[in-house]
KEZA-687590 format. One record per atom (N, C-alpha, C, O): x negated, y, z. Coordinates in steps of 0.1 Angstrom, whole numbers, padded with zeros to 4 digits, always signed. Each point is the difference from the previous one (the first is absolute). Layout:
! KEZA-687590
XYZ...
END
This chain:
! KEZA-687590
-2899+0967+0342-0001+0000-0015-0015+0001-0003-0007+0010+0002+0003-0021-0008-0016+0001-0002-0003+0015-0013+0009+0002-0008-0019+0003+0007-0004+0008-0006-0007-0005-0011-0011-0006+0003+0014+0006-0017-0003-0004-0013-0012+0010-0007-0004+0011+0005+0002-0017-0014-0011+0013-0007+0010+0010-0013-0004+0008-0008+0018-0013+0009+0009+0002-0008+0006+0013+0009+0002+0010-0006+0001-0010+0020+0008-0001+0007-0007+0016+0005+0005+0011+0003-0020-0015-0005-0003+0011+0007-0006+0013-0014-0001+0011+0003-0001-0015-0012+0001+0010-0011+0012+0007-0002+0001+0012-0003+0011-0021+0005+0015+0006+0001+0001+0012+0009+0006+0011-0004-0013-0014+0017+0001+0009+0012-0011+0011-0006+0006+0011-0001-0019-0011-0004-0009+0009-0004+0007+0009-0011-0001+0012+0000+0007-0020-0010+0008+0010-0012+0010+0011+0009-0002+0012-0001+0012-0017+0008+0007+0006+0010-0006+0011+0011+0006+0009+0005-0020-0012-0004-0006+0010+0007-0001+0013-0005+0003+0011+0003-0009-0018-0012-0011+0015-0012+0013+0005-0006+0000+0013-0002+0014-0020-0003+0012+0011-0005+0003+0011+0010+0005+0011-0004-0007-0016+0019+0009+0006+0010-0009+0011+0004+0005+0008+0008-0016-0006-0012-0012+0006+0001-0004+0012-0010-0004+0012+0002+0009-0019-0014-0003+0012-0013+0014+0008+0001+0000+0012-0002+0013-0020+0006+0011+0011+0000+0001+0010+0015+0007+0009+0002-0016-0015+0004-0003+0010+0011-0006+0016-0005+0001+0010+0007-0005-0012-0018-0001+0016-0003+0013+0007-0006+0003+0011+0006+0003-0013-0013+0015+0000-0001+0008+0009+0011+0003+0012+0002-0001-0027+0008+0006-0003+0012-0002+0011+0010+0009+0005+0007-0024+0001-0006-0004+0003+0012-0006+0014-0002+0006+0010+0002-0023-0011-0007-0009+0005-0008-0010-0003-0001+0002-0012+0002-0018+0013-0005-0009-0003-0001-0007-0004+0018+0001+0007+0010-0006-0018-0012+0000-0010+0011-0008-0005-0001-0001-0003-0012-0009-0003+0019-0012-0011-0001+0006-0015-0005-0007-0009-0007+0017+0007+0011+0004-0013-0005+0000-0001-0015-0004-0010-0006+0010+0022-0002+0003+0004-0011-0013+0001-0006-0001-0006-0011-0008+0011+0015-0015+0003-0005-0003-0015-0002+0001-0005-0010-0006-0002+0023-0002-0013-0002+0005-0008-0014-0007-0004-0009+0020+0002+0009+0006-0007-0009-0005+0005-0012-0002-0009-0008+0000+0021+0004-0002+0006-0012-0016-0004-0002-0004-0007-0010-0004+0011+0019-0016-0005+0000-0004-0017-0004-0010-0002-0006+0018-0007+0010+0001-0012+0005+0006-0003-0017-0008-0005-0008+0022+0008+0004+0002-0003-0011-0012+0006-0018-0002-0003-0012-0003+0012+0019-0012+0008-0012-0010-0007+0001-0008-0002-0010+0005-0002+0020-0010-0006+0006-0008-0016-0006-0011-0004-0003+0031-0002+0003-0001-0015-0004+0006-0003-0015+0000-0011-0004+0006+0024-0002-0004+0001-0014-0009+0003-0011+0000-0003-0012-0009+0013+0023-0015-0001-0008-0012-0009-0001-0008-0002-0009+0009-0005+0020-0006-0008+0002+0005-0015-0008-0008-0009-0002+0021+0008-0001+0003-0014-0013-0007+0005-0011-0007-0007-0007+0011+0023+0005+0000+0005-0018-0015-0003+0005-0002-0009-0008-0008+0010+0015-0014-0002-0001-0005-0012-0005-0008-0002-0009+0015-0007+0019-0002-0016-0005+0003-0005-0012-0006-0009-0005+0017+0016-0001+0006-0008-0010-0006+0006-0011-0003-0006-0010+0000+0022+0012-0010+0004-0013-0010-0009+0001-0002-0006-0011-0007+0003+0024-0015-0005-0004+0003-0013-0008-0006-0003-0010+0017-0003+0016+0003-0014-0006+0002+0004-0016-0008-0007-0007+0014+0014+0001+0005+0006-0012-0016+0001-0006-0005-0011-0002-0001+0021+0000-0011-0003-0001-0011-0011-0002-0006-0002-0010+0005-0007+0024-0005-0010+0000+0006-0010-0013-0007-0005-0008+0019+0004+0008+0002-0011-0008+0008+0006-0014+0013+0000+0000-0019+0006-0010+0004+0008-0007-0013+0005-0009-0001+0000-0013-0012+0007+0029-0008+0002-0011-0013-0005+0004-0008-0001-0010+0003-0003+0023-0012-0007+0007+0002-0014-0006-0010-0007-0003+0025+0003+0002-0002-0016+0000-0004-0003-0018-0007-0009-0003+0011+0016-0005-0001-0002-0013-0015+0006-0004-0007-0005-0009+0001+0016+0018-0012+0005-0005-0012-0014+0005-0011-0001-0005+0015-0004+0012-0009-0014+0007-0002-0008-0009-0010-0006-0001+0022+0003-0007+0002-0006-0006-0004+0000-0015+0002-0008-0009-0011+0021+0006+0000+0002-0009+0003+0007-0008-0005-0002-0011+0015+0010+0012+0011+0013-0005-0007+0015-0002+0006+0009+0005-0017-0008-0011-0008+0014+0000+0012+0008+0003+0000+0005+0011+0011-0001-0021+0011+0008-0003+0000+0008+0017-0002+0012+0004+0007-0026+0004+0002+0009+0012-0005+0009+0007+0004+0005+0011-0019+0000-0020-0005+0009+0005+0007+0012-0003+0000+0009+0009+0004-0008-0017+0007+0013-0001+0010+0007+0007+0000+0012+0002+0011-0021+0002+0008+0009+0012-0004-0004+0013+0008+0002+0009-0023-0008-0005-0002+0002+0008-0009+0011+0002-0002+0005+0011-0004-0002-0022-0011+0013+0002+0009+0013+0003-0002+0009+0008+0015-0011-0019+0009+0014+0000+0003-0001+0018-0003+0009+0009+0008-0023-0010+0004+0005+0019-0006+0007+0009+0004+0010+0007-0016-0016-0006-0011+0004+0006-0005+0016+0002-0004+0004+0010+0006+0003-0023-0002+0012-0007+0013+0008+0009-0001+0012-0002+0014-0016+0010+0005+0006+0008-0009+0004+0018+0004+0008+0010-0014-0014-0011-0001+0003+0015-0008+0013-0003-0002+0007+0011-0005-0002-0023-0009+0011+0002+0003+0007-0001-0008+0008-0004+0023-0003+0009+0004+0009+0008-0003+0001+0012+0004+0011+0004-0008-0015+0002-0003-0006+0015-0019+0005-0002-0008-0002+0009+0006+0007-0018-0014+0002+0002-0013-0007-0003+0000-0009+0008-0009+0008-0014-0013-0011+0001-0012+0003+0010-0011+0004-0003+0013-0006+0012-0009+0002+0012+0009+0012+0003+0012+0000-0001-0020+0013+0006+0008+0014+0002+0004+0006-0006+0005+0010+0005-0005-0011-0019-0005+0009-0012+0015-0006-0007+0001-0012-0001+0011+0023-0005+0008+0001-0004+0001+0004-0020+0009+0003-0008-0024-0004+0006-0002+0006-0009+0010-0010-0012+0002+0006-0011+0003-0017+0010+0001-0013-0012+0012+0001+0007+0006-0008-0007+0002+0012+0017+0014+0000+0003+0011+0001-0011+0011-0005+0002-0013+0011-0014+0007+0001-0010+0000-0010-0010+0007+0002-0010-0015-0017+0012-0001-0011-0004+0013-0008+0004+0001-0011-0005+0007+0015+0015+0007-0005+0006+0012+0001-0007+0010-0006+0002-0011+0016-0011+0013+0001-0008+0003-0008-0011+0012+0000-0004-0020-0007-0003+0003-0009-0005+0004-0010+0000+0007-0003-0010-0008-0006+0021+0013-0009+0004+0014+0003-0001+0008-0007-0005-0007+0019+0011+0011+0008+0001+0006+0004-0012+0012-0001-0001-0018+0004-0008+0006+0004-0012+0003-0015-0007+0009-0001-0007-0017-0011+0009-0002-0008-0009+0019-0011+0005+0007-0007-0008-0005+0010+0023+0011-0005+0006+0008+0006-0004+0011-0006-0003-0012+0024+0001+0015+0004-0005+0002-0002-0013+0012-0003-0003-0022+0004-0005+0004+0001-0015+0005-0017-0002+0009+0000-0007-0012-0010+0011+0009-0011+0000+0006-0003+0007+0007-0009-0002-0007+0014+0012+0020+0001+0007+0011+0010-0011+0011-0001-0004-0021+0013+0002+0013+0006-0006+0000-0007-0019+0009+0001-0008-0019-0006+0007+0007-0011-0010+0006-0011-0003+0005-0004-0011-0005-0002+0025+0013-0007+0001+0008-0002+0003+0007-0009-0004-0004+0021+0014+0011+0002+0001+0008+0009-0014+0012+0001+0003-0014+0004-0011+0005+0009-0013+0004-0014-0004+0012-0001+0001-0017-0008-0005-0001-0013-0005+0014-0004+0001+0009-0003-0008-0010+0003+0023+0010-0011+0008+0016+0013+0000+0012-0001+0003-0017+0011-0009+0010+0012+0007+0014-0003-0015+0012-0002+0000-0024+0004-0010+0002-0001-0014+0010-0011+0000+0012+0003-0001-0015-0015+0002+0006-0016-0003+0014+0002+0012+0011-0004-0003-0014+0010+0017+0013-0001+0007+0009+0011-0002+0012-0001-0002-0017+0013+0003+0009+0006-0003+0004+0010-0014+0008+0010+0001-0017-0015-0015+0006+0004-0006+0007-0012-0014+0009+0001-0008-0018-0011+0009+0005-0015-0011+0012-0004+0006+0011+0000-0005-0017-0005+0022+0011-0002+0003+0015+0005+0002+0010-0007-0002-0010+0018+0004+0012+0008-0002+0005-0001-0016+0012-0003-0004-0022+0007-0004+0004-0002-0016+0010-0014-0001+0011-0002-0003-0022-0007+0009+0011-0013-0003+0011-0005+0006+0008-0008-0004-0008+0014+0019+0013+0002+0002+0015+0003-0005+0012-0004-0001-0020+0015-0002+0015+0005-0011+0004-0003-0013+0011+0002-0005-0023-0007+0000+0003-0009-0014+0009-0012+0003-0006-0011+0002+0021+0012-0003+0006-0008+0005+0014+0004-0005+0004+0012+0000+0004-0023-0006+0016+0002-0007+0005+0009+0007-0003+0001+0012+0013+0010-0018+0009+0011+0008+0010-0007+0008+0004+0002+0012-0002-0010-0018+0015-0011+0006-0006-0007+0007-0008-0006-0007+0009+0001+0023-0005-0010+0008-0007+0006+0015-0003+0011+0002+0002-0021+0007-0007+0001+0013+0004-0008+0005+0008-0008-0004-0014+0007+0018+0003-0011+0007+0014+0001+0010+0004-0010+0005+0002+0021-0001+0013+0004+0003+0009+0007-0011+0011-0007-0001-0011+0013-0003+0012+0004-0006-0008-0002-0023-0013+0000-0002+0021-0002-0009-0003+0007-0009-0006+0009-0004-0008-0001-0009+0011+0017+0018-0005+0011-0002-0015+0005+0007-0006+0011-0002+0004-0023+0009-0017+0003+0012-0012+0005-0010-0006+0010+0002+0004-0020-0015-0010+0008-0010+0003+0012-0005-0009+0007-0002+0021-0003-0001+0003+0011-0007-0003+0013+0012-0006+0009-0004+0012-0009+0019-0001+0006+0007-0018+0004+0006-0005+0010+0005-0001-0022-0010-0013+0002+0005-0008+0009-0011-0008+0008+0004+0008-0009-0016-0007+0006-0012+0007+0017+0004-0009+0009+0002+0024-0006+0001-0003+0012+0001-0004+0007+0014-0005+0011+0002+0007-0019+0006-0008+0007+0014-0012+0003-0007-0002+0011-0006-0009-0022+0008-0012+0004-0007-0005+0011-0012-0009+0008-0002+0019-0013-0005-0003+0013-0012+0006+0012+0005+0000+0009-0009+0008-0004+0021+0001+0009+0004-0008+0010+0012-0001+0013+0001-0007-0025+0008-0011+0004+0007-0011+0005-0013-0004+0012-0002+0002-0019-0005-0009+0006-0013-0001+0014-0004-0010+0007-0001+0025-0007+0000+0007+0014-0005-0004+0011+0014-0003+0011-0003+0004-0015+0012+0001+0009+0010-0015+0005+0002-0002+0012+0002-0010-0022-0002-0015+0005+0002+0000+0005-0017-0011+0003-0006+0019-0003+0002-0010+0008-0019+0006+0018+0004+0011+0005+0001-0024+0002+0002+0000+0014+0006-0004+0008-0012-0008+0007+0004+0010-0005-0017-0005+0004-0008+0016+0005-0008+0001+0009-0009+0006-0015+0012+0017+0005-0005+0007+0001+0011-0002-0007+0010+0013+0017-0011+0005+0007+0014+0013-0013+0002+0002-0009-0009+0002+0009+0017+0005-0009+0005+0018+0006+0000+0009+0001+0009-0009+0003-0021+0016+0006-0001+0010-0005-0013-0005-0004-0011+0018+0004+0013+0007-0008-0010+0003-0012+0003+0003-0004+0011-0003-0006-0026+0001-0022+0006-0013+0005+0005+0003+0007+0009-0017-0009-0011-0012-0003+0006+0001+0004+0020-0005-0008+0008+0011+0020-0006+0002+0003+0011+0003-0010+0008-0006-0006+0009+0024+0004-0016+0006-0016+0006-0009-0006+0002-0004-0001+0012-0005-0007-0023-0005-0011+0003-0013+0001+0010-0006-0010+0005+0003+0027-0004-0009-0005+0007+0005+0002+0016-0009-0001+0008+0021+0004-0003+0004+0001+0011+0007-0018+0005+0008-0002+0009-0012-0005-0016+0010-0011-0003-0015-0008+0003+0002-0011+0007-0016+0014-0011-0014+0000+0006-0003+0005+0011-0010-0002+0006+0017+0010-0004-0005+0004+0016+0010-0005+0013-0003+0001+0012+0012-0006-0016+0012-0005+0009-0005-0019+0004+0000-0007+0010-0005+0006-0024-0005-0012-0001-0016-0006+0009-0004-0010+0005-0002+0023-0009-0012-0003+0008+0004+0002+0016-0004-0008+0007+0009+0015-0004+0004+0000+0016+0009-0009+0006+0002-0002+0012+0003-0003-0021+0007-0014+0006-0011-0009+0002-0004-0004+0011-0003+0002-0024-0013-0011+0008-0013+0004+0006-0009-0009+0001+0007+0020+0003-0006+0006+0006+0002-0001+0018-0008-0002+0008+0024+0003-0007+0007+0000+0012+0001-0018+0003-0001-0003+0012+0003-0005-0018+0001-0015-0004-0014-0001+0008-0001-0001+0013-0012+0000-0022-0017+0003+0006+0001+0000+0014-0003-0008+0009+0007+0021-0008-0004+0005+0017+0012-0012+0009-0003-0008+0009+0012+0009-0013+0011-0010+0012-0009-0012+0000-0001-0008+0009-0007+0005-0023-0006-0018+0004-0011+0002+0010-0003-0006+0011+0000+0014-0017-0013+0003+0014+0003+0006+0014-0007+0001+0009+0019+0002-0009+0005+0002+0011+0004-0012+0010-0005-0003+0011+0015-0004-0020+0002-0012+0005-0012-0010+0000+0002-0010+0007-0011+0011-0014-0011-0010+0005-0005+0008+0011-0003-0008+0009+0000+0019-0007-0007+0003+0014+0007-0002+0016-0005+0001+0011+0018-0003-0015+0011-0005+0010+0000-0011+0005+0002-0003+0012-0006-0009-0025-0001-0012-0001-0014-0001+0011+0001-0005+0012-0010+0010-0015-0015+0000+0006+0002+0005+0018-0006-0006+0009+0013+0014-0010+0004+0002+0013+0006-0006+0009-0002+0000+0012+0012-0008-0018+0010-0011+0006-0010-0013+0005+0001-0006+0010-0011+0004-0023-0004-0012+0005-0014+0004+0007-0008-0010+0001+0005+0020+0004-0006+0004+0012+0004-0001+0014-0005-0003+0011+0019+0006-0017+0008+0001+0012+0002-0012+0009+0001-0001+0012+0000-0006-0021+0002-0020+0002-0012-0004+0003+0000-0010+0006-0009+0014-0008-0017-0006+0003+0000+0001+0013-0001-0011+0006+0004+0025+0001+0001+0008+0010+0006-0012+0008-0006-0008+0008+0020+0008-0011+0006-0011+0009+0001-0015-0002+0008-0008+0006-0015+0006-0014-0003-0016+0003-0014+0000+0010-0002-0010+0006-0007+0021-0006-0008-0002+0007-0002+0000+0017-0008-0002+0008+0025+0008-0009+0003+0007+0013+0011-0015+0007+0006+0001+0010-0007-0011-0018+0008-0012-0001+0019+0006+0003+0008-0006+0006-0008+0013-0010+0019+0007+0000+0008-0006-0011+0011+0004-0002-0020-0016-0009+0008+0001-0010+0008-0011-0001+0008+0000-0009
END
């Protein structure tokens, strides 16, 4: 059987699984170290390339070109290494926090952004929808408006949860643990999925299949 460049990454993938589940399997092991060193190793080294490249073509290629602007997150970047010191002298190390703050405060503005539109419009517009109708039965909209408006009822902690309100909000708690337990089984069964087809890597590489 000639040996492929296909053939033999099949065999390498199959190595390094049989390798990392060796800690599992066994316990802490040089093969297991390897594999883990070897996999950190050759993911730092893409995210390195693909940042410089990111960079390069992003803010070197437009500032060449004439783009003053890109001076600006390139200075901010820059302004991360002086943490790292200027010569010996740690004195401007606190300069370094500015990048840092300048990345969180627009991550966490975008994500609020993004949090807003998915999960509170969008849910609004979900439910804005005829009582009568669904895609299986007549009753699917009407059943979904009160689940929801009973999970509702269930997080409002400012009125005791006794009487109808009680009902409804036990009718919110029954509700959230159904799709709660739903959540976990998908991820369960996708990590099964992930396993199986490990398992098949394994033995196609072992030619058994």
């Amino acid at each position: 059987m000639a040996i492929t460049l296909d053939l033999l990454g099949v065999w390498t993938t199959a190595l390094f699984i049989v390798m990392i589940w060796s800690l599992f399997l066994v316990r802490d092991n040089p093969f297991f170290r390897f594999a883990e060193s070897t996999t950190v190793g050759i993911s730092l080294a893409y995210l390195l390339v693909f940042s410089g490249k990111y960079v390069y073509d992003l803010t070197l290629t437009p500032l060449i070109k004439g783009d003053v602007l890109q001076l600006i997150p390139l200075v901010i970047g820059l302004l991360v290494f002086a943490r790292t010191g200027i010569g010996k002298s740690t004195r401007y190390a606190w300069v370094s926090k500015i990048p840092i703050a300048v990345v969180v405060g627009v991550g966490v503005g975008l994500s609020m952004r993004g949090e807003v539109e998915l999960n509170l419009l969008t849910q609004i517009r979900g439910l804005s929808m005829p009582l009568i109708g669904g895609p299986f039965t007549p009753l699917d909209n009407l059943i979904s408006i009160i689940l929801a408006v009973s999970i509702l009822a269930y997080f409002t902690f400012t009125r005791q949860q006794k009487g109808p309100w009680g009902r409804l909000t036990k009718i919110g708690r029954y509700s959230l643990m159904a799709v709660l337990g739903l959540e976990f089984a998908n991820v369960a069964f996708g990590r099964f999925s992930w396993f199986a087809q490990q398992i098949l890597l394994i033995i196609h590489a072992l030619g058994l299949h």
